[in-house]
N, C-alpha and C positions, 0 to 999 in steps of 0.2 A: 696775436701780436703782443709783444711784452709792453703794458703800458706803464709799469712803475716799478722802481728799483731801490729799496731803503737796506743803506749799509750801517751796522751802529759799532763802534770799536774794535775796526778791521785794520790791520795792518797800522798804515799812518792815518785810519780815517776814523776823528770821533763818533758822526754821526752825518752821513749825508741822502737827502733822497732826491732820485732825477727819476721825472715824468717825460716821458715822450712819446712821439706823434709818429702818425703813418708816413711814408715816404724815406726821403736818405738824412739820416742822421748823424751829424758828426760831433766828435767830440779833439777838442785841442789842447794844450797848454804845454806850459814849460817840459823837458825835460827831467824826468824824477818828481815830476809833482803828484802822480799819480793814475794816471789816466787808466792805466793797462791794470792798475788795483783793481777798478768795476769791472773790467772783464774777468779776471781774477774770481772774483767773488759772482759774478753770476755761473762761471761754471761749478764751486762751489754749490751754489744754490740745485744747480741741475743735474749735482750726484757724483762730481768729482772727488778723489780723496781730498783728504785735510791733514792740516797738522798743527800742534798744537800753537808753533811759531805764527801761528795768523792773526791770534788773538790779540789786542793792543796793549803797551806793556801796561800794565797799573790796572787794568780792566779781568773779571773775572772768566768772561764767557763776550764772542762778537753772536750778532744777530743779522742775519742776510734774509732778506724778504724780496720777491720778487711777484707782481701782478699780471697775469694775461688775460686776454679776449681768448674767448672758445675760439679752437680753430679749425681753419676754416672748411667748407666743403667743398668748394668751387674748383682747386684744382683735378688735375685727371688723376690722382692719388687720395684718396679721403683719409686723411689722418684720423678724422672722429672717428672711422670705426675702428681702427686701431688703437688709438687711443682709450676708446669704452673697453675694446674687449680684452687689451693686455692691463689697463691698472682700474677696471670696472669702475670708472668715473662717467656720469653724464657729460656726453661731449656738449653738451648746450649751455654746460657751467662757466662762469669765470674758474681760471684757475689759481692758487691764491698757494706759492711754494715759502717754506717757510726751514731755513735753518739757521739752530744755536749751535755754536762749537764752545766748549768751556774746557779749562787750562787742566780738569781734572780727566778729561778726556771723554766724560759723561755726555756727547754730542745729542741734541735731539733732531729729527728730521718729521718735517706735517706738511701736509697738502690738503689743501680745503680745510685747512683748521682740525685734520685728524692725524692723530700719529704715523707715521709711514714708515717702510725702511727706504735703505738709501737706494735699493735698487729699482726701488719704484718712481722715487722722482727720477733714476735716471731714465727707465724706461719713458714716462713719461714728459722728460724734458727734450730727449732727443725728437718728439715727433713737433717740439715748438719752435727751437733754434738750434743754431747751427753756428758754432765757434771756429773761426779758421784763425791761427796763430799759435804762437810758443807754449800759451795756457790751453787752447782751446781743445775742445773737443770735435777733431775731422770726421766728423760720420763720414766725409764724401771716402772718406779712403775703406772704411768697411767694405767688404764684396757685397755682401747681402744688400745692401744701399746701390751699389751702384748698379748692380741688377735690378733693382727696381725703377731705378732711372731711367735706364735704357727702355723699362716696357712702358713708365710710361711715356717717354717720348715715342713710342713705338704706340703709344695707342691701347697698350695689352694690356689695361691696369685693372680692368672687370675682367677680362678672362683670365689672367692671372690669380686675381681673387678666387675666382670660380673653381680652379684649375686645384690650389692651394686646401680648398675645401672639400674640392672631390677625393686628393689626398690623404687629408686627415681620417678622412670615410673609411677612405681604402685602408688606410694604417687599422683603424680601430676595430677594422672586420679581420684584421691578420691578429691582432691583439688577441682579440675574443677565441677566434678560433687557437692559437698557440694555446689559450689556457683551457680547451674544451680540451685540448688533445694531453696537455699534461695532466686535468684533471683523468682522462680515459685510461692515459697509460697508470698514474694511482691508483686508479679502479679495478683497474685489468684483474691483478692478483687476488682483489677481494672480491671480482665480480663470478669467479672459479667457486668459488668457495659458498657464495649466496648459491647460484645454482648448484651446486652441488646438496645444500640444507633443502632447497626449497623442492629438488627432489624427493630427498629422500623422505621429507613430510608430505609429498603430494599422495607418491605412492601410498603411504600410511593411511590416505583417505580417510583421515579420523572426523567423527563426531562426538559431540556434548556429551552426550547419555551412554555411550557405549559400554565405557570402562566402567558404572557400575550395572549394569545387564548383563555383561561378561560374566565379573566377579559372581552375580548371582549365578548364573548358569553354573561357575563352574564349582560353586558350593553345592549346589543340584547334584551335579553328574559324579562329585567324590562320595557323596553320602546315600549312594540310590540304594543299597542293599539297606537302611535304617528307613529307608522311608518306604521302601518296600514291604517290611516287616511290621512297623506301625499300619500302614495302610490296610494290609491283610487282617492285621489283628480287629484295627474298626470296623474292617466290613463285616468282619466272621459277628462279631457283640451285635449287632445290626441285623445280619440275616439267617444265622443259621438255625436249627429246629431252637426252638426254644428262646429265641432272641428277642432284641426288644421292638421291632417288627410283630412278631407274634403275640408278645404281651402288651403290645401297645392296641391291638384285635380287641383281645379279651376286656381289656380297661374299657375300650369305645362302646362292647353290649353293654357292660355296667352300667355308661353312663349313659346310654339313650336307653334303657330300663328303670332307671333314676329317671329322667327326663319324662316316660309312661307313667309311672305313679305320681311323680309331684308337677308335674307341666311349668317347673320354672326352671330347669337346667338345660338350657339353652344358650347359655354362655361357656358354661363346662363343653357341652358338645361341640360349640367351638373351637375352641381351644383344643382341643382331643386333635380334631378335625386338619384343625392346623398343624399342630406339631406334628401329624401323619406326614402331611406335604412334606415337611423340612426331612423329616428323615429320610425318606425314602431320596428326596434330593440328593441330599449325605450320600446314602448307599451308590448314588451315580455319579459322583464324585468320584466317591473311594475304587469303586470300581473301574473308573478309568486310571485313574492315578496307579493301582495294582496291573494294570494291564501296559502304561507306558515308563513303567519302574522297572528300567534295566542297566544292565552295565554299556557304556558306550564308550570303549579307549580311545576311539579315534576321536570323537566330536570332544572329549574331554583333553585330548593332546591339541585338538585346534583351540579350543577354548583358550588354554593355558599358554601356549605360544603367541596369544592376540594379543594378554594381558601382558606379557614378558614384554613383545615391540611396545607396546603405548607406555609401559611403565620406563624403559629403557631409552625413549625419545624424551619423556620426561625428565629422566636425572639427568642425559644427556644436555638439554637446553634450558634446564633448573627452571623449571616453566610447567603450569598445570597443564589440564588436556584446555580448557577455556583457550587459555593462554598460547598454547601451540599453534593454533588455530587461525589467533590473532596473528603468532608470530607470521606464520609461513604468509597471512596478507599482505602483512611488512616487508618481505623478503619478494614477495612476487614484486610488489609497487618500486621497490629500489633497483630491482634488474628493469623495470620499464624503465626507470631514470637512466639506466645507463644505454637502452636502446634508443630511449631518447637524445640521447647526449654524442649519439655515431649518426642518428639521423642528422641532426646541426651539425657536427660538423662537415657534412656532405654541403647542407643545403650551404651552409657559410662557402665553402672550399670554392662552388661555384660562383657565390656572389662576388670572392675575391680574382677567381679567373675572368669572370665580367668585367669588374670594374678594374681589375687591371689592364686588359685591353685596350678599355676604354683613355686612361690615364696616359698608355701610353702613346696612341693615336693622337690625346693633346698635347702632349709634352713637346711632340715631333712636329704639331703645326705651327706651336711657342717657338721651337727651334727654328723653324723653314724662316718665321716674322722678326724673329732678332739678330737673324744672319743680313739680311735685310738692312733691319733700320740700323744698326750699329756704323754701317758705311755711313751711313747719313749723314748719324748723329758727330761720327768722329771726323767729319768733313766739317761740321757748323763749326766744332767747337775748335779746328785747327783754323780757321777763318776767324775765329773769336781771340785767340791767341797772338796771330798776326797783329790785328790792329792792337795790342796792347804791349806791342816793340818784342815779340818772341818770336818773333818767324822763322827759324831756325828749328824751333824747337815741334817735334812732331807729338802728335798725341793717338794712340791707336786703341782699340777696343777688342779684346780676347775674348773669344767665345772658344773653350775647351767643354766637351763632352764628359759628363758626371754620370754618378748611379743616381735614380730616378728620387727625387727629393719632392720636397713640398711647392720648389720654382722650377721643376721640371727636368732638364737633365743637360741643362748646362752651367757653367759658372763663369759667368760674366767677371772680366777684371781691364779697369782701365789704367791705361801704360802710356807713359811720358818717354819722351826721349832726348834731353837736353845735348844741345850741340857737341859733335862728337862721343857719345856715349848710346851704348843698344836699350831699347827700351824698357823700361820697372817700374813695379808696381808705385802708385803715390804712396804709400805707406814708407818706401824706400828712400825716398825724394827727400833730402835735407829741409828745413819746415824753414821758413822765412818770408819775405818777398815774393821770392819765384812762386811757391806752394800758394801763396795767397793768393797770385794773380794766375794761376792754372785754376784754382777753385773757382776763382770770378770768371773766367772763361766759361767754365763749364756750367754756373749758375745763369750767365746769360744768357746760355743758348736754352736750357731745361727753364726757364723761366716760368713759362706757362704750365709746367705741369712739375714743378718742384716743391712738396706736400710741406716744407718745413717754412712757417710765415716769416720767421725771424732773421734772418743775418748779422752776423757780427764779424767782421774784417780786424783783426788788430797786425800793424806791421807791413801791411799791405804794398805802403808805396817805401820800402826798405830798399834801398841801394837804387832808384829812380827817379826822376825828375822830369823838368820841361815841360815837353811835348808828350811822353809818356804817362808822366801825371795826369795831365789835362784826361788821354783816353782812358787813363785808367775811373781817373772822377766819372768819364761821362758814362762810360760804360756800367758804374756803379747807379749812379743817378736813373739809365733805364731798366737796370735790376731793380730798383726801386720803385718802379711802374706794379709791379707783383708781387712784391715783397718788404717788410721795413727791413730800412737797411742801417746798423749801425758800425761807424768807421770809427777808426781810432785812429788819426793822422798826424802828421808832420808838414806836410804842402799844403801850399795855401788853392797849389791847382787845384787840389781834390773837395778840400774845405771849400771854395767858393760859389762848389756848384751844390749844397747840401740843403735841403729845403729847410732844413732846423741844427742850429749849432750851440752845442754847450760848450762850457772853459772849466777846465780844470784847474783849479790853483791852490799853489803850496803856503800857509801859513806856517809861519816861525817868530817864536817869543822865544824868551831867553831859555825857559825851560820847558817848552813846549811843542812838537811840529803837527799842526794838521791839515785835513784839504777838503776842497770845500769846490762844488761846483753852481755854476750858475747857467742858466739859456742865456743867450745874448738877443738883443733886438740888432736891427739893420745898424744901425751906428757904433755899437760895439762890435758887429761881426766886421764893420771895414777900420777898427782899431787893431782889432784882433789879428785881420789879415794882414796888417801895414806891417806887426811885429812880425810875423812869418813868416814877411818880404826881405823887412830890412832891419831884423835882430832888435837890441836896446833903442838904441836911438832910430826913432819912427820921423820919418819927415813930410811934409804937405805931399813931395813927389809921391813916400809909396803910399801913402793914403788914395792918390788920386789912382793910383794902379791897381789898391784892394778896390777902389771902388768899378771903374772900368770891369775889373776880374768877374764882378757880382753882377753887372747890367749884361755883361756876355752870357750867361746863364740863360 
């Protein structure tokens, strides 16, 4: 509910601020004094363009502030959570809108005392109030609004939520997978290519240690005619008549005949002893060595063909054998990503044929329930239009068939039909009177389940009177049972059934114009009325007739 309104060097207004209460609120005065300014300036406030002509002449920069109550939860539409989720504000907040327009065009825009842009008060002004008039802002004519009108007079305001979020689900599992699949088709050409590497290192079946065991071997297998010839020559020095085998005999009687005479060479005999062992070891060495010392072309051509692939996968992938190794780990684990990446999109493909299904199964039970209530609805509200002198005029509710959206798969539009002409959209509808009191119609009937607390009527009772005023007052007055209601009027019908009335009035000095509003108590609202009866000159009779006016209330 808007509880407070502070205009400061707007238009003709130095500085005024109006508080006001729950129930129907009016506001009156003179002609040009001002009245239709504060409507002005609260749509302003709630995101409408500007211009720089609004500011007061002499003045740098106007400041428009306006106060709410959290709203509320209780209808069948819960604004808080729209509210929280489209401008992430706690809906348990006061909310506290705040705009400077200054002449250099430097405009600033805050809510709750933080910087904002203007699309966010708007977002979050349209879920407060509702402007019908010349200034105002018609949400009622949006489709997206009036679609959601119909469900919740229909009852479908949690399965529409519901419905709206299994949606987005669905959307965000087509999302995911679209980019699983353009990521695949990216892949595709490079996924050719990994398998093709990761073959051709598998095959290679390389190890750590190989390439230098290779290299040794195949130094072995080039040089075996020298190591054949060495080998022979050791063993020949080693064993042959006269070798050191033979002389190493002769030395060992020496020394255990030394060892006989003097009985301390016992360590020489040792060592004799030993160095026997080694040689003869030697000789079984050499001896094998001489006996597996051959030419081998083939085992020397595999050899050298093993070194050629590893050396040649190397310059190929500018990568050691370590490295290669690593590589082709790399290369397997990225083709699992991209087997991975055909598995989801499977498993997704089917969550999106599930939950398509499923979406569409509710969309069609939304459809079956709004074909339905829209008879209903467009019956209340042609019986609400009656009593406010339009009986002529018909009001019908379109349901055409759409591609499946986030409200399902229809698009709700409500259509007027003023005497003799085919029915159109209200958006089409010339804005005045008429448009105001089709809006009151329609808020009267949606009463109890119309998510926006506030109303504002400017123009309402335009080209009306009487009898007509009166239903038009009174029919505002029980909008005002569910809603605050604020009018901007002319009749005193409408004015005297208002549970709170301000006046607007115009000050003029010689070089000065400004306006200035005040609440009336019971004594000035049956002055007020008297003026509205019977122009300048007020007399005891219309006094007694504002007063009568207010006790019929």
């Amino acid at each position: 509910m808007l509880r407070e309104l502070h205009i400061k060097n707007y238009a003709i207004i130095d500085e005024v601020s109006l508080t006001l209460s729950e129930g129907f609120n009016v506001i009156t005065g003179e002609t040009g004094a001002g009245k239709s300014i504060l409507v002005e300036a609260l749509s302003l406030i709630l995101g409408e363009r500007s211009s720089l002509e609004g500011v007061r002449h002499g003045a740098n920069e106007a400041v428009l502030e306006a106060a709410f109550d959290p709203p509320s939860s209780s209808s069948e539409v819960n604004p808080s959570k729209e509210l929280s989720h489209t401008n992430e504000l706690d809906p348990a907040d006061d909310l506290i809108f705040k705009r400077v327009l200054n002449k250099s065009g430097k405009n600033r825009t805050y809510l709750n005392g933080s910087m904002a842009t203007l699309s966010a008060l708007k977002q979050a002004g349209q879920k407060l109030v509702e402007i019908h008039g010349q200034q105002g802002q018609q949400l009622l004519t949006d489709l997206d609004q009036q679609g959601l009108l119909l469900d919740a007079f229909c009852r479908l305001s949690d399965e529409r939520f519901r419905f709206a979020s299994d949606f987005r689900h669905w959307s965000d599992l087509r999302r995911r997978l679209e980019s699983l699949e353009k990521q695949g088709a990216e892949a595709l050409r490079k996924r050719s290519l990994l398998e093709e590497q990761v073959s051709e290192i598998r095959e290679a079946n390389l190890s750590v240690d190989e390439e230098k065991q290779l290299e040794q071997e195949e130094h072995t297998l080039k040089n075996w005619e020298a190591i054949l010839s060495m080998s022979q020559g050791a063993y020949a020095l080693l064993s042959d008549e006269g070798g050191l085998l033979q002389q190493l005999d002769v030395c060992g009687t020496e020394i255990r005949d030394l060892n006989g005479i003097t009985d301390d060479a016992a360590a020489e005999l040792e060592l004799w002893e030993q160095a026997k062992i080694h040689l003869k070891e030697l000789t079984t060495f050499l001896r094998t060595r001489c006996h597996d010392a051959e030419y081998q072309p083939e085992r020397l051509e595999t050899v050298s063909a093993r070194l050629y692939q590893i050396q040649t996968l190397k310059k190929k992938y500018q990568r050691s054998l370590e490295e290669l190794i690593d590589y082709q780990q790399d290369l397997e684990n990225e083709l699992s990503g991209f087997f991975e990446n055909e598995t989801r999109q499977g498993e997704l493909a089917d969550l999106i044929k599930t939950a398509e299904k499923a979406l569409g199964s509710a969309a069609q039970r939304l459809s079956e329930k709004r074909a339905e209530g829209r008879v209903r609805l467009a019956t209340q509200v042609k019986e609400a239009l009656n009593t406010l002198g339009m009986e002529k005029t018909s009001f019908v509710i379109a349901q055409e068939k759409v591609p499946l959206s986030e409200t399902g798969i229809d698009q709700i539009e409500f259509l007027i039909a003023l005497p003799g002409e085919t029915p159109q959209s209200l958006g089409k509808i010339a804005s005045g009177g008429e448009l105001s009191r089709i809006m009151l119609a329609v808020k009267v009937v949606l009463a109890g389940v119309d998510p926006v607390d506030t109303l504002v009527f400017d123009e309402i009772d335009a080209g009306v009177g009487g009898g007509i005023a009166e239903r038009i007052g009174r029919r505002l007055s029980k909008l005002a049972e569910n809603h605050q209601v604020l009018c901007i009027t002319h009749l005193p019908q409408i004015a005297s059934l208002a549970d709170h009335h301000y006046f607007v009035e115009k000050n003029v000095s010689v070089d000065h114009v400004s306006t200035s509003i005040r609440a009336l108590n019971r004594k000035d609202r049956v002055e007020e009325l008297a003026r509205m009866l019977g122009g300048v000159n007020i007399t005891d009779l219309t006094r007694r007739h504002a007063e009568e006016m207010m006790r019929a209330k």
